[in-house]
Structure formats: structure tokens, C-alpha cells
C-alpha positions as CSV (number, residue, x, y, z in Angstrom):
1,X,-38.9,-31.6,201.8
2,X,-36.5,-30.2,199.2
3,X,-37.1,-26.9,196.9
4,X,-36.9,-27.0,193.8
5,X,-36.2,-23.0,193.1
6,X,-33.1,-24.1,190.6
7,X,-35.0,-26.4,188.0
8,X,-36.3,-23.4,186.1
9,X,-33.3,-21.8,186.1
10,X,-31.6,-24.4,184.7
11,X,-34.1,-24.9,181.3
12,X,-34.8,-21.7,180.5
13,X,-31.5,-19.7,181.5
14,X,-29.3,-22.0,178.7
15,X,-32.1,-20.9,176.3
16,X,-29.4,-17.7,175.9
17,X,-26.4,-18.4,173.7
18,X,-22.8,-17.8,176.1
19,X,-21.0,-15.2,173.8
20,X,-18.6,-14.6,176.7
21,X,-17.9,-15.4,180.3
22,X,-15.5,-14.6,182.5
23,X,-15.3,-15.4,186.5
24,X,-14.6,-12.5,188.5
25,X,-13.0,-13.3,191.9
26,X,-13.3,-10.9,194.7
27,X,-13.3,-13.9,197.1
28,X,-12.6,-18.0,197.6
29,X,-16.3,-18.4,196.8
30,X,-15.0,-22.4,197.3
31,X,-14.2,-21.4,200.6
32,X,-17.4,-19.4,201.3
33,X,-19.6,-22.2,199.9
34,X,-18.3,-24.7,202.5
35,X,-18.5,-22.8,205.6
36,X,-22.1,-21.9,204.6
37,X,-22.6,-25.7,204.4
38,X,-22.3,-25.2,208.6
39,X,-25.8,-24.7,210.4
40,X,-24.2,-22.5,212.7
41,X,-23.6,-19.7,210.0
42,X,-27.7,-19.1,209.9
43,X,-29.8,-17.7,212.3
44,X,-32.0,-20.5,212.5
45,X,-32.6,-24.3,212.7
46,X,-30.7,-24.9,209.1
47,X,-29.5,-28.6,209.8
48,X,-28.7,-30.8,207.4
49,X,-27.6,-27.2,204.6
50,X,-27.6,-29.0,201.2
51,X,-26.1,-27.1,198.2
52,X,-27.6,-27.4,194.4
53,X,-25.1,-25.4,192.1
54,X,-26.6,-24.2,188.6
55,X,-24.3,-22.3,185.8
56,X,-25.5,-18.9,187.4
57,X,-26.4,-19.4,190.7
58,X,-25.8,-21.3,194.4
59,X,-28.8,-22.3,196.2
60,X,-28.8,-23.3,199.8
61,X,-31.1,-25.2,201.5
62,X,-31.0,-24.6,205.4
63,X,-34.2,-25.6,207.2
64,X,-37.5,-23.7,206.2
65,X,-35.6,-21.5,203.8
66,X,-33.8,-21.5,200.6
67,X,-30.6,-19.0,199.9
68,X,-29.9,-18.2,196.1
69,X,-26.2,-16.6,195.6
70,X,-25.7,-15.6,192.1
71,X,-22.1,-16.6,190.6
72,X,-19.5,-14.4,189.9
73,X,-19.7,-15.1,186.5
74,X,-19.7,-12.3,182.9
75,X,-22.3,-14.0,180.0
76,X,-23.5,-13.0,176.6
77,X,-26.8,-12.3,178.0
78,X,-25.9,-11.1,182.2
79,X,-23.4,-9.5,184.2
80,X,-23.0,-11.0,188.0
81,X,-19.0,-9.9,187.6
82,X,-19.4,-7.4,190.3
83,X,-20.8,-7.0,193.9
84,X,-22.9,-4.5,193.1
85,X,-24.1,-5.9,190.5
86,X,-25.0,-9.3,192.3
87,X,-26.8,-7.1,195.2
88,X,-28.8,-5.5,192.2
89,X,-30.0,-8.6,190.9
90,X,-30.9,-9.9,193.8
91,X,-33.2,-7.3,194.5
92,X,-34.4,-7.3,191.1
93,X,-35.1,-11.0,191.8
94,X,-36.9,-10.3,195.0
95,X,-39.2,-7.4,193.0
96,X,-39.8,-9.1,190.0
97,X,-40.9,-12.9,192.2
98,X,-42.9,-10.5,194.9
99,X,-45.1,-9.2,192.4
100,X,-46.6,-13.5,191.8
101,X,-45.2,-15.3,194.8
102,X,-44.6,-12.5,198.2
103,X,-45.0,-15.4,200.9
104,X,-42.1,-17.2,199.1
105,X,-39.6,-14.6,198.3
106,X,-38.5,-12.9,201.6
107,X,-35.9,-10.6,201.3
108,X,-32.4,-9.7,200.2
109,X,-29.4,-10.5,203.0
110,X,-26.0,-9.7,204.2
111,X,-23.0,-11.7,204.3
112,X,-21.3,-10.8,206.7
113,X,-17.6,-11.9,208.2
114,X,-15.1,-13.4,206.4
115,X,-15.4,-16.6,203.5
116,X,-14.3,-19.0,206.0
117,X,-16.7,-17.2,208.7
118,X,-19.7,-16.4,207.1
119,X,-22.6,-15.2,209.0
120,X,-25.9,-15.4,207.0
121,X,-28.2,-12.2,207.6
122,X,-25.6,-10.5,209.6
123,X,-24.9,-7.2,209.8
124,X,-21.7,-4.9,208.9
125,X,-20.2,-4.8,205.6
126,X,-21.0,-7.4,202.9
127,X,-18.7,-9.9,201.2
128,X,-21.8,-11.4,199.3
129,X,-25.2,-11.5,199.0
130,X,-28.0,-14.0,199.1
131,X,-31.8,-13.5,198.0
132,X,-34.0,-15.4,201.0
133,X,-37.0,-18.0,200.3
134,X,-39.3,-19.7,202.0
135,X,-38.7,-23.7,201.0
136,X,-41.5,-25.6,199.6
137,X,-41.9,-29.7,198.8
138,X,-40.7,-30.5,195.4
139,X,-44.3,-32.6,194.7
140,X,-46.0,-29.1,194.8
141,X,-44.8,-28.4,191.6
142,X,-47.3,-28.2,188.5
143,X,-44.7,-30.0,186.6
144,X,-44.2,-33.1,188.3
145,X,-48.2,-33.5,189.3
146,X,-48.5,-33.1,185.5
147,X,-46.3,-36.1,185.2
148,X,-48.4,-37.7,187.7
149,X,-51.3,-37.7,186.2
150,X,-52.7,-35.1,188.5
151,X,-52.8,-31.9,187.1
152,X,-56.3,-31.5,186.9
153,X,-59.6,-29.1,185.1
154,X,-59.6,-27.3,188.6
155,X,-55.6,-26.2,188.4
156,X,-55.1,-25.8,184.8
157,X,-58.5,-22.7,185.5
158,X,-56.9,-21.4,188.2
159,X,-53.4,-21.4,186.0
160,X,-54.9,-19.5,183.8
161,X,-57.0,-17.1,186.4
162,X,-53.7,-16.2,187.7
163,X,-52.2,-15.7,184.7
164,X,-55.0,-13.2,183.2
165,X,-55.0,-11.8,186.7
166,X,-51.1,-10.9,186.7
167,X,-50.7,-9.9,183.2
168,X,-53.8,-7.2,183.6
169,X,-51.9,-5.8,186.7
170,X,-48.4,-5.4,185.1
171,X,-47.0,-2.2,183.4
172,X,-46.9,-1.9,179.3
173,X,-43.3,-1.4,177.9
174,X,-43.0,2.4,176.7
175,X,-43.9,3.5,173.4
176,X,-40.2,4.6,173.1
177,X,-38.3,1.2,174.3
178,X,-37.7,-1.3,171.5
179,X,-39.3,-4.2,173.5
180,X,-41.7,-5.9,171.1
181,X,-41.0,-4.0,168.1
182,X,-41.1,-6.3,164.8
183,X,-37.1,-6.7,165.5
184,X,-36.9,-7.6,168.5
185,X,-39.6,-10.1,168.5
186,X,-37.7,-11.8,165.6
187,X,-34.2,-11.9,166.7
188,X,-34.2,-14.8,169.3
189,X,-35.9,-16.8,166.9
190,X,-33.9,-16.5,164.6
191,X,-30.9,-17.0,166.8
192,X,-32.0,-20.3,167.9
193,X,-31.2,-21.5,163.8
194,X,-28.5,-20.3,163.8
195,X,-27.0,-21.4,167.0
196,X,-28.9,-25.3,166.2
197,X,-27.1,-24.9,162.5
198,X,-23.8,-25.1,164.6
199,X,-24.4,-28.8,166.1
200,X,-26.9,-30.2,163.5
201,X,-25.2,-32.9,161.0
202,X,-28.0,-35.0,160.5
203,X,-29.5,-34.1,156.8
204,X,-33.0,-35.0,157.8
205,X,-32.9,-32.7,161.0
206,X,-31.1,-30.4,159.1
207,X,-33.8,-30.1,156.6
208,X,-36.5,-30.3,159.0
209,X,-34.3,-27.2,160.2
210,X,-34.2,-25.5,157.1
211,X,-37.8,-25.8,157.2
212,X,-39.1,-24.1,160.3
213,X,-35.9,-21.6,159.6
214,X,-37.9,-20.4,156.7
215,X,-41.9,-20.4,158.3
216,X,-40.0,-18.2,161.0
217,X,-38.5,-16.0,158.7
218,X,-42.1,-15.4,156.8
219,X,-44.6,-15.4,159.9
220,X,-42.1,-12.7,160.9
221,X,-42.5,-10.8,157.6
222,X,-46.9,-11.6,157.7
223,X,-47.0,-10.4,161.1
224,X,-44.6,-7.3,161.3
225,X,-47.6,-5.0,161.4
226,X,-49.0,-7.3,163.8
227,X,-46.3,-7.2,166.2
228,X,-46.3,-3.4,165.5
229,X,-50.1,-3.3,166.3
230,X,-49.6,-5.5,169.7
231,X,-47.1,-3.2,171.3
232,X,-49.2,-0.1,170.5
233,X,-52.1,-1.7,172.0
234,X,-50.0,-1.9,175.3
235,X,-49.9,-6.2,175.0
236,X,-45.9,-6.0,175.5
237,X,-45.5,-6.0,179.2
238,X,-43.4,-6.7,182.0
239,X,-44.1,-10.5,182.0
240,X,-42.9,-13.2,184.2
241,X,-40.6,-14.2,180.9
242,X,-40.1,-18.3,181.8
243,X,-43.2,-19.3,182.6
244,X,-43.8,-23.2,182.4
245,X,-45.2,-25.5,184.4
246,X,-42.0,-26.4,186.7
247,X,-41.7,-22.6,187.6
248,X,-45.6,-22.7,189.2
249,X,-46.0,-24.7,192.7
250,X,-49.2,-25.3,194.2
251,X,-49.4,-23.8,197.8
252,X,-52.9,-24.0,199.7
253,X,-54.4,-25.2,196.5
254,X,-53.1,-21.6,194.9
255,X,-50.6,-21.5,191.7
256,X,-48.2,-19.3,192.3
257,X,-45.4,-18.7,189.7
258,X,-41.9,-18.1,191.0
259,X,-38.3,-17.4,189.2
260,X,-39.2,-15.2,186.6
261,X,-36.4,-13.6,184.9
262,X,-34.4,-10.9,186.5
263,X,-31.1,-10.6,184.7
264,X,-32.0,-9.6,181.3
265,X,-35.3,-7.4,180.5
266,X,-35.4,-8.1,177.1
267,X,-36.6,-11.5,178.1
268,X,-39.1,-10.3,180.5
269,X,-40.8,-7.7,178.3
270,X,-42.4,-9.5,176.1
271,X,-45.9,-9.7,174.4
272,X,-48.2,-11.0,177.1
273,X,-48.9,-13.9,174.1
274,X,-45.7,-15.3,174.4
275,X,-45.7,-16.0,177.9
276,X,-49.3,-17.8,177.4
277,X,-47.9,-19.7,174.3
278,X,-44.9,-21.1,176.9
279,X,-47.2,-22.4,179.1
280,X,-49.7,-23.9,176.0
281,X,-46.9,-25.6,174.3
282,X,-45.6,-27.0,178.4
283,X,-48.6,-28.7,178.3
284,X,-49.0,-30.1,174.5
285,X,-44.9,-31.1,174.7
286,X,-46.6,-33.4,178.6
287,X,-49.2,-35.1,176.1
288,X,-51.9,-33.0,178.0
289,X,-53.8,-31.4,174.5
290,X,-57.0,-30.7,176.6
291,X,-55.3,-29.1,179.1
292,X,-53.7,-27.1,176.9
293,X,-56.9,-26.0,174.8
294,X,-58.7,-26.0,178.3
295,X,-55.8,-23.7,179.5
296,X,-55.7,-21.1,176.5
297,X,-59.1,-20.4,176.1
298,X,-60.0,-20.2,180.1
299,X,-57.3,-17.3,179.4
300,X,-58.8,-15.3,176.5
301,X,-62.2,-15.8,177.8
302,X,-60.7,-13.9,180.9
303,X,-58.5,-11.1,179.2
304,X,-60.7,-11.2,176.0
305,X,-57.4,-10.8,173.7
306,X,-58.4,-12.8,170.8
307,X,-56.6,-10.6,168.6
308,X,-53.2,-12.6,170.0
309,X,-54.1,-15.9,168.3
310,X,-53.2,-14.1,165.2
311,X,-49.4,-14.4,166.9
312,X,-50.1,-17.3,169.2
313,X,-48.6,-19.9,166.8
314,X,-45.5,-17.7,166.0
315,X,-45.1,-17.8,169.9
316,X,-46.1,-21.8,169.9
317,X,-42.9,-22.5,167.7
318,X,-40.6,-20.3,169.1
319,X,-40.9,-21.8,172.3
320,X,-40.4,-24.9,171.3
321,X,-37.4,-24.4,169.2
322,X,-35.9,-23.0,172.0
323,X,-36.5,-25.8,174.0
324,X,-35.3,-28.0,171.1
325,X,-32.3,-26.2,171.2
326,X,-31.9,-26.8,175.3
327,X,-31.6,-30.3,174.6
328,X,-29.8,-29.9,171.8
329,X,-27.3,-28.3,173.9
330,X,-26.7,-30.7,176.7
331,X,-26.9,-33.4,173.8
332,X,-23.5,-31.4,172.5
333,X,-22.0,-30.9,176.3
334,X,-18.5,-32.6,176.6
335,X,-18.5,-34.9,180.0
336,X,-22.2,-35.9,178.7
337,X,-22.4,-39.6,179.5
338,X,-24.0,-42.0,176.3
339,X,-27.6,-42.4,178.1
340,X,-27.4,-38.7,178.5
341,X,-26.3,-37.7,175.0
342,X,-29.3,-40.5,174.2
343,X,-31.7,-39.1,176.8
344,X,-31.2,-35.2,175.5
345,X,-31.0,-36.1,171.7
346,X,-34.5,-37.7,171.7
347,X,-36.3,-34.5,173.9
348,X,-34.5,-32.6,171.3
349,X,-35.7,-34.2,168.2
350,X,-39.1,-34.5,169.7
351,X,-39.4,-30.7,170.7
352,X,-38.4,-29.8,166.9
353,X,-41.1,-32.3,165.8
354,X,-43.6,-30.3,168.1
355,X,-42.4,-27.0,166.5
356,X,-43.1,-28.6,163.0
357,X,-46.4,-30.0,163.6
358,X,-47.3,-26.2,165.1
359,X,-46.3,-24.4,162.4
360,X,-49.6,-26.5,160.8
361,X,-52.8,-24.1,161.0
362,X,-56.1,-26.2,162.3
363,X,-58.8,-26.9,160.3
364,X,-61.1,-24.0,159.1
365,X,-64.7,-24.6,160.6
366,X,-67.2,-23.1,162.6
367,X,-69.1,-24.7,165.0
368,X,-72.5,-23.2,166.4
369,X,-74.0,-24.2,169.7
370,X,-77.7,-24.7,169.6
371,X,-80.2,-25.5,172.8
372,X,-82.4,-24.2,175.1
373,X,-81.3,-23.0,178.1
374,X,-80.0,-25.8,180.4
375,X,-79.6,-27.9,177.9
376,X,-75.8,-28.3,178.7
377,X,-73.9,-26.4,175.5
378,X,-71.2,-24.8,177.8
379,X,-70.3,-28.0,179.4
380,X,-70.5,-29.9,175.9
381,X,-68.6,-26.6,174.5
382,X,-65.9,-26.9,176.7
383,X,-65.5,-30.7,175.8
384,X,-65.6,-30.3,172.3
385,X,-63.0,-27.6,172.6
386,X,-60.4,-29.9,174.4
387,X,-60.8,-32.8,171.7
388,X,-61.0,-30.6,169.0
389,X,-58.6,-28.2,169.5
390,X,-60.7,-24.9,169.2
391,X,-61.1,-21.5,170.3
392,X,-64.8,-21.1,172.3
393,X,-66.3,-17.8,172.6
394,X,-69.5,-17.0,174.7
395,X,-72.6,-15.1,174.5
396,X,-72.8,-14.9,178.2
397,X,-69.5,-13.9,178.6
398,X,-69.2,-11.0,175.5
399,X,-72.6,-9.8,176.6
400,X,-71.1,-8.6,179.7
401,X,-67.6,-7.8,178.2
402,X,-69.1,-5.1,176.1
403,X,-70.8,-3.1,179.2
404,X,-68.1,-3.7,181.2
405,X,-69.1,-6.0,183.5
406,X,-67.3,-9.3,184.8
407,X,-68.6,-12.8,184.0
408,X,-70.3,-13.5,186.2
409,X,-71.5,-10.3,187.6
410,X,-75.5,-10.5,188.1
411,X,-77.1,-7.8,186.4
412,X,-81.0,-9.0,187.4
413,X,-82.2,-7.4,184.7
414,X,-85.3,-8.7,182.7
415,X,-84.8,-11.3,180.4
416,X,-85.6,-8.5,177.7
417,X,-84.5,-6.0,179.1
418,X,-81.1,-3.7,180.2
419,X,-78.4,-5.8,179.0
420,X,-80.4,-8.3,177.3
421,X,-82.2,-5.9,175.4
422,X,-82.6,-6.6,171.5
423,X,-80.1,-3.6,170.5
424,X,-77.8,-5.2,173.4
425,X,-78.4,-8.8,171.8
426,X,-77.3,-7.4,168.7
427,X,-74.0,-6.0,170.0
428,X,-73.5,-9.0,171.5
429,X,-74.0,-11.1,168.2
430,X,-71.7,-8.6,166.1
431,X,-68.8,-8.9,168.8
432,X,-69.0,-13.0,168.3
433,X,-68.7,-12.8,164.6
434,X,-66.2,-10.0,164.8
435,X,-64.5,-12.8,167.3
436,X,-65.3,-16.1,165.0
437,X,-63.0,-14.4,162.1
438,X,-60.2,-13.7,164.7
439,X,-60.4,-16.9,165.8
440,X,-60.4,-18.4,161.8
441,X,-58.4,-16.5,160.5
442,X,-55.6,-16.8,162.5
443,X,-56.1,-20.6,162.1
444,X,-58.4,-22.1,164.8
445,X,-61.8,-23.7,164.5
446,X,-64.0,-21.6,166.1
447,X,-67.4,-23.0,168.6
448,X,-69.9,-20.3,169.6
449,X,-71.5,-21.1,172.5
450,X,-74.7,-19.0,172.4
451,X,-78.5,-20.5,171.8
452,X,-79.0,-19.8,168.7
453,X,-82.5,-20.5,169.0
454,X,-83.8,-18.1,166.1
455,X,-82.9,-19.1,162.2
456,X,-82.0,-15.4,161.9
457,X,-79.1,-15.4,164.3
458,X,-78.0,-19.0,162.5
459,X,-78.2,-17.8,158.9
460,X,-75.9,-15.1,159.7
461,X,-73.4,-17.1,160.9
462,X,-73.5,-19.6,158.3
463,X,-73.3,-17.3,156.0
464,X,-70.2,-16.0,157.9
465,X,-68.6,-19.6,157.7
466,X,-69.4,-19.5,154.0
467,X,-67.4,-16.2,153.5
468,X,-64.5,-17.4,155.7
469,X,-64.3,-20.6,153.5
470,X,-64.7,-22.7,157.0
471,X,-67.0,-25.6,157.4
472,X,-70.2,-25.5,159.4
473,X,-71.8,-27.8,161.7
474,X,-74.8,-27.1,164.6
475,X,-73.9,-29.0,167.8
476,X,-77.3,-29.1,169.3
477,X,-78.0,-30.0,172.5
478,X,-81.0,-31.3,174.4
479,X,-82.7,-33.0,177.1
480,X,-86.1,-33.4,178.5
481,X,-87.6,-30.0,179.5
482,X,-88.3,-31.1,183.4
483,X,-84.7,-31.7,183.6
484,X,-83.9,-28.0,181.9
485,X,-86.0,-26.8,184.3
486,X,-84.4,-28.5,187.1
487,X,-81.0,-27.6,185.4
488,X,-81.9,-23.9,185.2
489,X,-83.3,-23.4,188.7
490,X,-80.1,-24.5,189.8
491,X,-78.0,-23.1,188.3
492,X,-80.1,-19.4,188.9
493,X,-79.9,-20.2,193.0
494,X,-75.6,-21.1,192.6
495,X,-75.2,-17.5,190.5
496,X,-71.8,-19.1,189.8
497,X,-72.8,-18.9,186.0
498,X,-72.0,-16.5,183.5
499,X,-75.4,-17.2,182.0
500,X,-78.5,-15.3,183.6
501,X,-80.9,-17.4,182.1
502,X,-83.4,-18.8,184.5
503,X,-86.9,-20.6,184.6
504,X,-88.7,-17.8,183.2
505,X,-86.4,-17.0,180.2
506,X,-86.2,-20.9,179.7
507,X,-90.3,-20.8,179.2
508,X,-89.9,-18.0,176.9
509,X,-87.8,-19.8,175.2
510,X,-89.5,-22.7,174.9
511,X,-92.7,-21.1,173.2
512,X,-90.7,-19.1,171.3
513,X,-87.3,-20.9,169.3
514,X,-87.4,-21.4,165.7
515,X,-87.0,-25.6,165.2
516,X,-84.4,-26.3,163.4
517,X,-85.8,-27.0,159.5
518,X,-84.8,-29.3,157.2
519,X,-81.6,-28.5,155.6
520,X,-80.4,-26.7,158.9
521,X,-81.0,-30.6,160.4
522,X,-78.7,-32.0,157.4
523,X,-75.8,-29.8,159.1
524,X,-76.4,-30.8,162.7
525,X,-74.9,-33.2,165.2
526,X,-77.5,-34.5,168.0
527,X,-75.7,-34.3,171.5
528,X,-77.8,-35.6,174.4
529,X,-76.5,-34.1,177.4
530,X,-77.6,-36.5,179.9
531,X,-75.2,-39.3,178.1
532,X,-72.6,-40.3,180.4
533,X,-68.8,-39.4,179.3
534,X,-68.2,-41.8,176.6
535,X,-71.6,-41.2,174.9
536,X,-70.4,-37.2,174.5
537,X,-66.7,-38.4,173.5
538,X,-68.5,-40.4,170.5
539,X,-70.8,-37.1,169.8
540,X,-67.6,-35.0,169.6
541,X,-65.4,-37.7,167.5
542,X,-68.5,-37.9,165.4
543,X,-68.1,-34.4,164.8
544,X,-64.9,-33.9,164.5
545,X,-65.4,-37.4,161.7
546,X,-68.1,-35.4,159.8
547,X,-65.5,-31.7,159.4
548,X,-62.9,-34.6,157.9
549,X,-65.2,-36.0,155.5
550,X,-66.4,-32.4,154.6
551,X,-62.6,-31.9,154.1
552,X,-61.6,-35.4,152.3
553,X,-64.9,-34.5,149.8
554,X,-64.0,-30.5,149.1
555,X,-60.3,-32.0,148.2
556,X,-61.6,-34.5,145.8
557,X,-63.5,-32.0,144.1
């Protein structure tokens, strides 16, 4: 089993231009590096020690564990020149990774001795030190069971669970720091121009350049209130700052993010958006779209911040452009063999053709859920969402978000009562629309997965889609009522549902709902949800067929 603790590293840490660098040399470190290639120097089965070298760091690999030594080294953007400073960051390192991944980052060590005597964890005075892991198989990683094919619904939810789950336990930057004021947000992207401009002679790239040089430049003028607004609000936290999918290994079934950034806070405090955005665009740039719709809304549906799809797509781009530039880079590096200058140049023009096609805002619509309870819209929701590329938002969920409550907290109240109480229902329906124009407005199609079972609740939001200049469609769901029933009584026994609803409130129901009339019918799409896989894949495309046409006939006219 071999780590892989210096992939990450290696990505994200050249995303930093090298202004300067210098190599400060207090020892051989040529002659320290060997003798810790002995087992003997540890204090524990370490045989065979195998070495993996990145631009800022050593890694050892001795037995269970994994030793990181940071170079001696002076760049632009960090400072390892000293030994201080090398102790420092390594127990910055061992903070920062504790806070997301404590069983695998151990503690900070001595070396002891002298460089052709090393002792690893020994005591007296230091001549270096090394930050301590606990190894783990390279397979683990989220990375390569994407490219496998096996990075499935089950890990991409927990991704995101422990993503909203970190992000609502870290600290907010200070009203007086400068982290994720309009300035600072804009700088590195606008770096990453500048520092492409320097290796780009292609005149198509260079245009294609010139291009998302300019969106950058004026999403950074739209949103500087934005940005403003996000950093009062307390979204600019103390993030993991490189989180993509080879920086998360599966342990026990668990995601557990490892080597965030120590060196350089400016990277680290960042708007809790743009780490999501890393990890959306990871998955779009691995062909995995569902996963990445799948991924970004199990995360807003947890933390509720649909306010930062106004700055998602800013965050989209810049992500990829400064992976574009990565491979740019190493395209550029001298020593660089022809297969990889070839291998580089094509993830490079590939990642700035992902930043193009992001810069492109979805189309406006909004889609209403319609169905009685059990009839399946959550499940056919979260399908439509993946092939559709939307933003879903929940009755069941917002009900409870507005009294405080979690998801799937039971609140056994009566089915017209407490919670669900007609003044509570209307709360409820006034947060979704207040949510539907966040959602359209910042260029998403929008799905509301609530019943909609009275022509009162669907006027208003057609009427919403009308002002929003968005089409509107009803995805109605059904089945036969014995299996609803079946479905309901269920899923009320499981309680693993944020939805409440169960037999009795489906009879109500039932006796109750306003059919859908004529000219509502001449904007709905049938789904049956009993149809296997394919049959709801042909309901969605059909869907997603009927918003085009609406599109192809508004154009002509």
C-alpha cells in the first residue's frame, strides 16, 4: 500500500506563480534524505522507506506511516527558508488537516542526531522536522475510484455531508482582515491571465483567453457588492483551500479530506463557495455532470446558502482556469518530454474549454413538482436535477429550515397542525419562491419539489416564472393509490424522510387536491413513477426537449 499524501500537493501548490526562490542550506539535506532511506533511523517496522520528492516537500514512506519534510526552499507565495519556519508549518499542517482528518495526521517530530545519523522522533535538539501520518492505499482515493467508475450516489452525499458539516464548524475571517473583500477575491483570477498571457502563442487560445479575461474582469465588477455582502454574512471562512477529489480518501466508508493548505492563508480563507465550486468543477472536468449537480445541491440543501449560486459560476471558472494554467505550466517546463508536453497541452486546452462553456448561464425555467404524497417527486426530482442541471429546493426540507429544525427531525405534529399549520405552509411557500429567484437569477433552472396539489399554490408560482422571464413546466407524478399507500406507510415506519407525510395526510389529500385543469395539463409532463430507469430518463429528456422547443419558438418570434 502506498500514500498518496503528495498528489495534491503537487496540482494545487503550482496554482501559485514562483516570483522568487531561493534554497536555504543549514544542512546536506542530500545527505539527510539518504540516511533516512535506512529503516533503522525510525522507531518502527519502516522497511522497504520509499522517498516521493515534490517542489516543496519530502515525503517518506516507512511502514504504517508517512513523514512529510518541507524543503528549504523561499517562494512568491511561502517561506520554508528557515527552521523555524519549517517547525511552524508543520504544525500549522498538523492543525489545519486535524480539524477534517485527526486519525491520519499524527503529530509533529524531532530530528534528531546528525544528517548522516538521523533518528526519526528522537529526542534532543532538532536538525529538521517532519509532520507524521498514518499511510493509507492509494485506491482509497475519491479521485481514482472516480476514474473507475466507482464513485457512487452514496459517496458523492456523504462528500457533501462532510463538507456542509466542516464548513458550519469553522471560524469566519474578521470583519477587519482583507480576506474576501471584492480585491482579494479578484486578484488570483486575474493573475492566472496574466501569467497564461506569458506562454500563450496560439491566436485561437489567445482569443479564447482574451475572452474569459474579460467575463472575469466584469462578473468581478457585477458581483463586488456581492462579494462585499458574502464576507459580511460571515461565508469567508477558514476553508480547507484545495479541495478536489484526489485530496479526500475513503477510510471505513468515511470521506475524509486531507492536505489542506497551510503555507499561505490567503488561500485558505476563502468564501465557503469557492471551495464547493472546486470540488463541482473536479467532477464536471471527470465527465461526472450528475455527480456534480447531485453533489452541489445535497450541499445547499444542507447549509441552505442559495444566496452563493449568485457567485458559484465566478468560482466555477476560476477554478478551472487555474487548473488550465497547471497544465499550461508543465506543458511550458524545460526537460518536459514530447508525450508530456502533448499529454499537458491537451488537459490544458480542455480545462480552458470547461472555463468557457461555464462562463454560459443555464437555461431560465422553472420546474414545479406535482403529486400526491408517495407518488415519487423527490426521487424523480433528484433525477431530473442530475440530467438537467438544476438547483432543487424542498418543501419538506425549508419547512423545517425556517423553525429551526433539521431535515429530518420528526416533529409528530398533525398534519394541520404546529409546523404544518396554514400560516406555517405559507412561510414555507414564500421561502421557496424567495429561493426559485435565487436560484434563476443567478442562472440555474430551478425544480420545486413540493405537492402542489392546490391551483392556488401553482398559479403563484407560474406567475413567478412569468415575472422571472423563465419557462414553466409541471412534472407530475403518479401511481396507483394502493401503491402510495404502501409507499407512504413505509416510508412513515423508516422516519429516514424529510417528508412527514403519512397515510392519513395521503387520504386527506386524496379527497382534497385540486386536478390539474385544462390549460395547467397543456404545461405538464406525465412521469409514472413505477417506470423502470429508462422509462424516467425518456420523461426527463422529454422534458428537458419540451424547455428547448419553448426556447427555439420564443427565438423565432
Amino acid at each position: 500500500m502506498r500514500a498518496d499524501y503528495a498528489h495534491g500537493e503537487c496540482c494545487s501548490r503550482a496554482s501559485e506563480p514562483v516570483t522568487e526562490m531561493t534554497v536555504s542550506r543549514p544542512m546536506d539535506s542530500s545527505t539527510l534524505l539518504a540516511a533516512l532511506r535506512d529503516p533503522a533511523c525510525y522507531p518502527h517496522p519502516a522497511e522497504p522507506v520509499e522517498l516521493i520528492e515534490t517542489h516543496i516537500s519530502w515525503v517518506l514512506l516507512a511502514g504504517e506511516y508517512a513523514y512529510k519534510l518541507k524543503k528549504p526552499v523561499s517562494l512568491g507565495f511561502l517561506d520554508f527558508g528557515t527552521l523555524e519556519a519549517r517547525r511552524h508549518y508543520c504544525e500549522e499542517e498538523l492543525r489545519l488537516n486535524r480539524r477534517t482528518a485527526p486519525d491520519l495526521y499524527l503529530a509533529v517530530v524531532r530530528i534528531t542526531g546528525q544528517p548522516a545519523a538521523p533518528r526519526m522522533g528522537g529526542t534532543g535538539e532538532a536538525i529538521e522536522y517532519a509532520l507524521k501520518m498514518k499511510r493509507f492505499p492509494q485506491e482509497a482515493l475519491a479521485d481514482n475510484a472516480a476514474r473507475r467508475g466507482e464513485l457512487g450516489a452514496g459517496q458523492i452525499d456523504a462528500i457533501a455531508a462532510a463538507l456542509a458539516a466542516f464548513h458550519a464548524t469553522i471560524p469566519a475571517a474578521p470583519e477587519s482582515t482583507g480576506f474576501g473583500a471584492p480585491d482579494h477575491v479578484a486578484a488570483p483570477a486575474l493573475a492566472n491571465f496574466e501569467q497564461l498571457a506569458e506562454l500563450i502563442a496560439d491566436r485561437h487560445e489567445s482569443e479564447q483567453l482574451g475572452r474569459l479575461r474579460a467575463w472575469t474582469r466584469g462578473e468581478r465588477e457585477r458581483l463586488s457588492e456581492t462579494f462585499a455582502v458574502r464576507k459580511r454574512d460571515g461565508f469567508v471562512r477558514e476553508c480547507h483551500g484545495d479541495l478536489h477529489l484526489r485530496n479526500i480518501v475513503f477510510l471505513d466508508g468515511r470521506p475524509v479530506p486531507f492536505d489542506c493548505i497551510e503555507f499561505n492563508p490567503e488561500l485558505r480563507w476563502i468564501d465557503v463557495m469557492n471551495e464547493a465550486a472546486f470540488l463541482v468543477m473536479d467532477l464536471l472536468e471527470h465527465g461526472l455532470e450528475g455527480a456534480a449537480w447531485r453533489f452541489l445541491n445535497a450541499y445547499l440543501e444542507t447549509t441552505g446558502d442559495y444566496p452563493g449560486l449568485r457567485v458559484l459560476r465566478y468560482y466555477l471558472v476560476y477554478r478551472a482556469m487555474v487548473r488550465a494554467k497547471i497544465a499550461c505550466i508543465r506543458a511550458h517546463q524545460p526537460g518536459a518530454d514530447a508525450a508530456e508536453r502533448s499529454a499537458t497541452g491537451r488537459q490544458y486546452r480542455d480545462y480552458l474549454s470547461l472555463a468557457e462553456s461555464l462562463t454560459i448561464p443555464g437555461r431560465r425555467a422553472l420546474i414545479v413538482m406535482h403529486g400526491l404524497a408517495g407518488s415519487g417527486k423527490s426521487t424523480v426530482a433528484l433525477t431530473m436535477l442530475e440530467r438537467l442541471g438544476a438547483v432543487r429546493v424542498r418543501s419538506d426540507v425549508e419547512r423545517k429550515r425556517i423553525h429551526g429544525l433539521a431535515a429530518q427531525a420528526r416533529t409528530h405534529a398533525d398534519p394541520y397542525g404546529g409546523i404544518y399549520a396554514p400560516e406555517n405552509t405559507r412561510l414555507t411557500y414564500d421561502r421557496l419562491k424567495l429561493l426559485v429567484r435565487e436560484i434563476i437569477e443567478s442562472g440555474y433552472p430551478a425544480i420545486v419539489d413540493a405537492a402542489f396539489l392546490w391551483r392556488a399554490e401553482r398559479d403563484v408560482f407560474r406567475a413567478l416564472a412569468r415575472e422571472l422571464k423563465a419557462r414553466f413546466l409541471i412534472a407530475s407524478c403518479r401511481a396507483p393509490e394502493a401503491v402510495l399507500r404502501r409507499r407512504v406507510a413505509r416510508r412513515e415506519a423508516a422516519m429516514k424522510d424529510a417528508s412527514e407525510a403519512g397515510v392519513a395526510v395521503l387520504e386527506n389529500q386524496i379527497a382534497t387536491q385540486d386536478l390539474l385543469s385544462p390549460d395547467e395539463l397543456a404545461q405538464a409532463m406525465p412521469i409514472d413513477s413505477e417506470a423502470d430507469e429508462a422509462g424516467l430518463r425518456r420523461n426527463i429528456d422529454e422534458i428537458s426537449a419540451r424547455l428547448t422547443q419553448t426556447e427555439a419558438a420564443d427565438a423565432i418570434h
